[in-house]
Biotite code that builds the C-alpha atoms (Angstrom):
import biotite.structure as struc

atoms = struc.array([
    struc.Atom([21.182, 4.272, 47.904], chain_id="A", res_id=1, res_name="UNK", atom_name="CA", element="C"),
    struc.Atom([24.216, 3.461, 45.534], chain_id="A", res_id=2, res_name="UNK", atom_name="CA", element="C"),
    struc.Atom([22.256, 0.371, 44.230], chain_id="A", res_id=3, res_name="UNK", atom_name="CA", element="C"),
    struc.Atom([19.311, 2.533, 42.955], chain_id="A", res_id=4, res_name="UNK", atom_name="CA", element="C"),
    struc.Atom([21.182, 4.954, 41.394], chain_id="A", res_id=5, res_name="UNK", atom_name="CA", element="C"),
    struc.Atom([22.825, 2.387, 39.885], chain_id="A", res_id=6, res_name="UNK", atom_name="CA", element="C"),
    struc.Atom([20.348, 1.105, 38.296], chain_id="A", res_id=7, res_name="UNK", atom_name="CA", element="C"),
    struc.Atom([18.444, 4.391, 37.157], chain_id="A", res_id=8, res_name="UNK", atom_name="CA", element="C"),
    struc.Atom([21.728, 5.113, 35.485], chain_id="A", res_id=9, res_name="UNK", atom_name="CA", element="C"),
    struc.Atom([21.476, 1.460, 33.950], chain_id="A", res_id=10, res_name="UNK", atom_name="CA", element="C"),
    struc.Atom([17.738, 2.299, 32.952], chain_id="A", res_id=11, res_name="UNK", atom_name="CA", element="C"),
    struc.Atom([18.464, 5.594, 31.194], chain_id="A", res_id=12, res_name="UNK", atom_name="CA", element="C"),
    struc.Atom([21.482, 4.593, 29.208], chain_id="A", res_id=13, res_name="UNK", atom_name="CA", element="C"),
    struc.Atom([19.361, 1.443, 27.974], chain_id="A", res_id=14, res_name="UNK", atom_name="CA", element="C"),
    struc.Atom([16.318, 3.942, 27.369], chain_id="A", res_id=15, res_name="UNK", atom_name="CA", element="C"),
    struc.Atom([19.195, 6.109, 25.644], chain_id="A", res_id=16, res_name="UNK", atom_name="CA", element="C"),
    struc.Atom([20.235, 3.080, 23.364], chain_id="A", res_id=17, res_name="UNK", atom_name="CA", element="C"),
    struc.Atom([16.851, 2.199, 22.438], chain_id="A", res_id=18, res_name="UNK", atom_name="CA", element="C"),
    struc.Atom([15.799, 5.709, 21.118], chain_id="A", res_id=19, res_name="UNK", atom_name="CA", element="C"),
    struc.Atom([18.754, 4.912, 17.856], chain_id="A", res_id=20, res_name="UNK", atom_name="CA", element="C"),
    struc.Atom([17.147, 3.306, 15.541], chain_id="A", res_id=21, res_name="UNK", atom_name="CA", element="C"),
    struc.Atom([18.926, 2.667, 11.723], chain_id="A", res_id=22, res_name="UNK", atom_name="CA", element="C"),
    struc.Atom([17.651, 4.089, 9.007], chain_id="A", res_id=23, res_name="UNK", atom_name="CA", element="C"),
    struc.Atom([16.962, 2.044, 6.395], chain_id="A", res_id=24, res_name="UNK", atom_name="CA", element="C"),
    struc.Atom([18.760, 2.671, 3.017], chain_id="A", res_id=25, res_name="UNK", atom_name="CA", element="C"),
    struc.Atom([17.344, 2.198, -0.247], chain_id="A", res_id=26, res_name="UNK", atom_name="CA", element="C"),
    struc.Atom([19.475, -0.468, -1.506], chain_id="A", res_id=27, res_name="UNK", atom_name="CA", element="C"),
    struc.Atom([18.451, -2.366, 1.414], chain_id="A", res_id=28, res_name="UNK", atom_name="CA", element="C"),
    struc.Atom([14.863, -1.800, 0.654], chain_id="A", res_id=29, res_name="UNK", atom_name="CA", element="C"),
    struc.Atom([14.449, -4.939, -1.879], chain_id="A", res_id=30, res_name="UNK", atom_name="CA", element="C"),
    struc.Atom([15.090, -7.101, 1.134], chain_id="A", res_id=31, res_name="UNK", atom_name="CA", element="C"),
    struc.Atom([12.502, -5.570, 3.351], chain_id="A", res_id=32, res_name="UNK", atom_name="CA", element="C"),
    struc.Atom([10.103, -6.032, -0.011], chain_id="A", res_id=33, res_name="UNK", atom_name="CA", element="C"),
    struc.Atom([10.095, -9.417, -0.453], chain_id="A", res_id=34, res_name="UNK", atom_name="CA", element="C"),
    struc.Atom([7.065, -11.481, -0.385], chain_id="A", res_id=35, res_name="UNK", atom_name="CA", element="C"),
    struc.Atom([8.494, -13.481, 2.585], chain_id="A", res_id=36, res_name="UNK", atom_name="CA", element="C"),
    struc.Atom([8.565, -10.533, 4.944], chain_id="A", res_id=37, res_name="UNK", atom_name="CA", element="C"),
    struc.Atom([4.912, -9.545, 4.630], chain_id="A", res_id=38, res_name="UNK", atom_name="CA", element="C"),
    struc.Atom([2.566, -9.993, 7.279], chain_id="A", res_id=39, res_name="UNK", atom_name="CA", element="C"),
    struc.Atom([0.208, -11.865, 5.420], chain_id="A", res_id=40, res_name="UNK", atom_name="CA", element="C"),
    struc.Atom([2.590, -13.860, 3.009], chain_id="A", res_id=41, res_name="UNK", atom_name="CA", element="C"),
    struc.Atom([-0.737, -14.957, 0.794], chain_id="A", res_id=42, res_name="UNK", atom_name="CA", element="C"),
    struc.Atom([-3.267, -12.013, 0.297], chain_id="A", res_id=43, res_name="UNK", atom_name="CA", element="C"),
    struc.Atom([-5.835, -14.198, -1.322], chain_id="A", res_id=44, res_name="UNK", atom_name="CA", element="C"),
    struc.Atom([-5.788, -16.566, 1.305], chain_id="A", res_id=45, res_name="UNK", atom_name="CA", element="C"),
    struc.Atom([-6.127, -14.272, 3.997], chain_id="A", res_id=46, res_name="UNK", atom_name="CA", element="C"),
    struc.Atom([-9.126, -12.677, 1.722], chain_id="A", res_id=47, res_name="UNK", atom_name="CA", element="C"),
    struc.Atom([-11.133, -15.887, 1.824], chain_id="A", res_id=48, res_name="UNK", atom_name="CA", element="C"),
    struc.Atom([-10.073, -16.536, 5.332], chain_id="A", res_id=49, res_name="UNK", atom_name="CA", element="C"),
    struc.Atom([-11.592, -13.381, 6.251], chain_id="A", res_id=50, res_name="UNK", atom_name="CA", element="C"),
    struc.Atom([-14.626, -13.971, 4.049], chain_id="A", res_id=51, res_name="UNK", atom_name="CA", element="C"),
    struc.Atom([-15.208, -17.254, 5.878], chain_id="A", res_id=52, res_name="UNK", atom_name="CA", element="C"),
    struc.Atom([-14.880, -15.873, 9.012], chain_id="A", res_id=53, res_name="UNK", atom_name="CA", element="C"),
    struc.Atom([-17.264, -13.119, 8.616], chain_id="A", res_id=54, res_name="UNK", atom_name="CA", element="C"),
    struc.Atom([-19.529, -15.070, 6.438], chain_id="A", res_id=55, res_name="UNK", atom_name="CA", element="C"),
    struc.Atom([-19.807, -17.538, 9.509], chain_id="A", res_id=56, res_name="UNK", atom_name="CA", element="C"),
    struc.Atom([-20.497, -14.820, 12.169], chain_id="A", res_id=57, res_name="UNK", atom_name="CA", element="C"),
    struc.Atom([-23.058, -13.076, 10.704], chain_id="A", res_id=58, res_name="UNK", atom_name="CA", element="C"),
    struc.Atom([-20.788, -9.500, 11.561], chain_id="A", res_id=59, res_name="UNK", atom_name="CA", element="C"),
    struc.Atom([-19.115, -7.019, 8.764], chain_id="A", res_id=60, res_name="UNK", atom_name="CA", element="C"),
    struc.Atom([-16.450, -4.927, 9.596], chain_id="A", res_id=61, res_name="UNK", atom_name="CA", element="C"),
    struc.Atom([-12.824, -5.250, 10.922], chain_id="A", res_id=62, res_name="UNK", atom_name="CA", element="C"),
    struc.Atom([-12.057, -7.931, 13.467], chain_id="A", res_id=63, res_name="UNK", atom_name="CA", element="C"),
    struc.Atom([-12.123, -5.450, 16.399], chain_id="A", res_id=64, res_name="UNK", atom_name="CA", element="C"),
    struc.Atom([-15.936, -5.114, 15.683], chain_id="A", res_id=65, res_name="UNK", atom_name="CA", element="C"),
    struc.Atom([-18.362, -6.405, 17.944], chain_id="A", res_id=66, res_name="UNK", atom_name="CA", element="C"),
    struc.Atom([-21.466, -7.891, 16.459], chain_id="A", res_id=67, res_name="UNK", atom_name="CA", element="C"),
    struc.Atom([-24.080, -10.463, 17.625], chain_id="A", res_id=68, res_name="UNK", atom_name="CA", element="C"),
    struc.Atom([-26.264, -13.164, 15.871], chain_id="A", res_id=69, res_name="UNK", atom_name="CA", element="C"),
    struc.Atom([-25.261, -16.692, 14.800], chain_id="A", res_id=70, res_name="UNK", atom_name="CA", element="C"),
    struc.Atom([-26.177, -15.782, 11.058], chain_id="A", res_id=71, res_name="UNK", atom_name="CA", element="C"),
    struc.Atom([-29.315, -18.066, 10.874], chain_id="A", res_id=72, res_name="UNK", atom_name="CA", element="C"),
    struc.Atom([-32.039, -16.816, 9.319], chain_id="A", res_id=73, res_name="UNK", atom_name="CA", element="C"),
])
């Protein structure tokens, strides 16, 4: 019984910890901003990648879309 109190008490306080998040402040902002730290570091080759993609499937929309078709006419 001491064991799983134990380690509720372990849970919450790491539960507790995990709610504080730091704010960001704006002089740290330029860091978070840089072209490095984007998801997609080069838009226009994700743009073509995309086109390609969809191009090749025959489908429009976002990739969670389901389509059908190989795109042959």
């Amino acid at each position: 019984m001491f064991m799983y109190k134990y380690v509720l008490i372990m849970l919450m306080l790491s539960l507790l910890q995990a709610c504080g998040a730091a704010a960001v402040q704006p002089w740290e902002k330029d860091e978070l901003a840089k072209r490095e730290m984007l998801i997609v570091p080069d838009p226009l080759f994700y743009y073509f990648d995309e086109h390609t993609y969809f191009s090749r499937e025959a489908s429009i929309g976002g990739l969670g879309a389901g389509s059908g078709g190989c795109g042959c006419n």
